[in-house]
N, C-alpha and C positions, 0 to 999 in steps of 0.2 A: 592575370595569373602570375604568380610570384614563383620566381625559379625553384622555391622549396615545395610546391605545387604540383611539379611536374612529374617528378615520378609517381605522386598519387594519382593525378589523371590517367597515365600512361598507362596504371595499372586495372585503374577500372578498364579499361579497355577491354579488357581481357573474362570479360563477362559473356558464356555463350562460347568460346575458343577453344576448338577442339584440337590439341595439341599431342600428335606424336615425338614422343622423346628420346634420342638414340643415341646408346654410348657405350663401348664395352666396359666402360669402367662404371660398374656397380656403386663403387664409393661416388662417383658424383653423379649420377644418373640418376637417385632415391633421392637425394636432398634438393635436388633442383625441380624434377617433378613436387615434391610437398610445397616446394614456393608457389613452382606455379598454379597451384592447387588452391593454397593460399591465398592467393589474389584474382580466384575467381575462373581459370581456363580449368576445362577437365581434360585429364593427360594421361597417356598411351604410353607404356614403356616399351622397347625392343631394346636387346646388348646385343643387337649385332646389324647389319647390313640387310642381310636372307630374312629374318624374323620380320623387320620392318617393311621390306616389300611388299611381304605376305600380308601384315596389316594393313597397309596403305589397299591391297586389292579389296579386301574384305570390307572397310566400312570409310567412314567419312571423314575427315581431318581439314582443319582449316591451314594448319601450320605443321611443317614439315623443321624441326632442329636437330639438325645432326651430327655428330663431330666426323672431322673428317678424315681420320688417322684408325680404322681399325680393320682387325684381322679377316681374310673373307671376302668382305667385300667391304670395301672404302663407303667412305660418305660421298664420292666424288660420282662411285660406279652405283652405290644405291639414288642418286638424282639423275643420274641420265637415265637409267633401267625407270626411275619413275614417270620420267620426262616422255619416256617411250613409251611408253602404256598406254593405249588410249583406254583400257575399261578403268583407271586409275583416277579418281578426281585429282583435280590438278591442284594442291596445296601452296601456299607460299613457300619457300623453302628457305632455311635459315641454317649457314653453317657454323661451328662454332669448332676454334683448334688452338693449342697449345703450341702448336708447329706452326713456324712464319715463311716455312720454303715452298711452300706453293701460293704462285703469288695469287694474288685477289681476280684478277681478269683473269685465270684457269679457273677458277672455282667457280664465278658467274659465267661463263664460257659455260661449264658444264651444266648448269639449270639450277643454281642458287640464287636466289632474290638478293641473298644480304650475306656477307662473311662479319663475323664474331671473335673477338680472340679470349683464350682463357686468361685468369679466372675471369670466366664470366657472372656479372652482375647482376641481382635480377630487376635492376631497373632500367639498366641498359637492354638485354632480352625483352620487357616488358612496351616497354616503348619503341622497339622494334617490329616487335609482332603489330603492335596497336599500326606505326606508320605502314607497315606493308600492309593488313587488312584494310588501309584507308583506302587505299591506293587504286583506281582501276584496273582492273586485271586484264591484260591482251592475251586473248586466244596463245595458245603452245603446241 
């Protein structure tokens, strides 16, 4: 496989990826979901923390991407509120932030798989999601 390969594999990945997508900001929340639309995962919108809980209880998600800077309830306190759930299937969980003052060992501390920084890529996400759905998943 030739390294110009790699984000197309990365991206079929994503066939079958049930993807919740969380972000108060509407301007990048719609165009990131159509990507990942685009390459195959079906995707869940929430703009906010509360809304996304509430989906996470309700139905089934492979992948949890959330940024982690909004009003309400953070991306920090909707992964542990999710982490604490048992009726909640347990998603991968991927954070994703324009903000570098919380460091990476707090965010995976709190029940993140993987921290992201903006703008985020969608072959960097793409290939994210692919290595953590590889990945065996230990009991939470």
């Amino acid at each position: 496989m030739t390294q110009a390969d790699a984000p197309t594999q990365a991206m079929g990945g994503l066939q079958g990826a049930h993807v919740l997508l969380v972000d108060d900001c509407v301007d990048a929340l719609m165009p990131l979901a159509a990507l990942l639309e685009m390459i195959g995962a079906e995707v869940d919108t929430a703009d906010n923390g509360h809304t996304a809980l509430q989906r996470l209880r309700q139905g089934h998600f492979d992948v949890l991407v959330s940024d982690l800077r909004m009003p309400g309830m953070s991306g920090v306190e909707l992964v542990k509120a999710m982490r604490a759930d048992r009726e909640v299937d347990q998603p991968v969980a991927i954070a994703y932030t324009g903000f570098t003052s919380m460091a990476t060992r707090e965010v995976v501390d709190a029940g993140f798989d993987a921290v992201l920084t903006k703008p985020l890529g969608i072959d960097q996400l793409a290939a994210t999601i692919t290595r953590l759905r590889a990945r065996p998943q230990a009991p939470r």
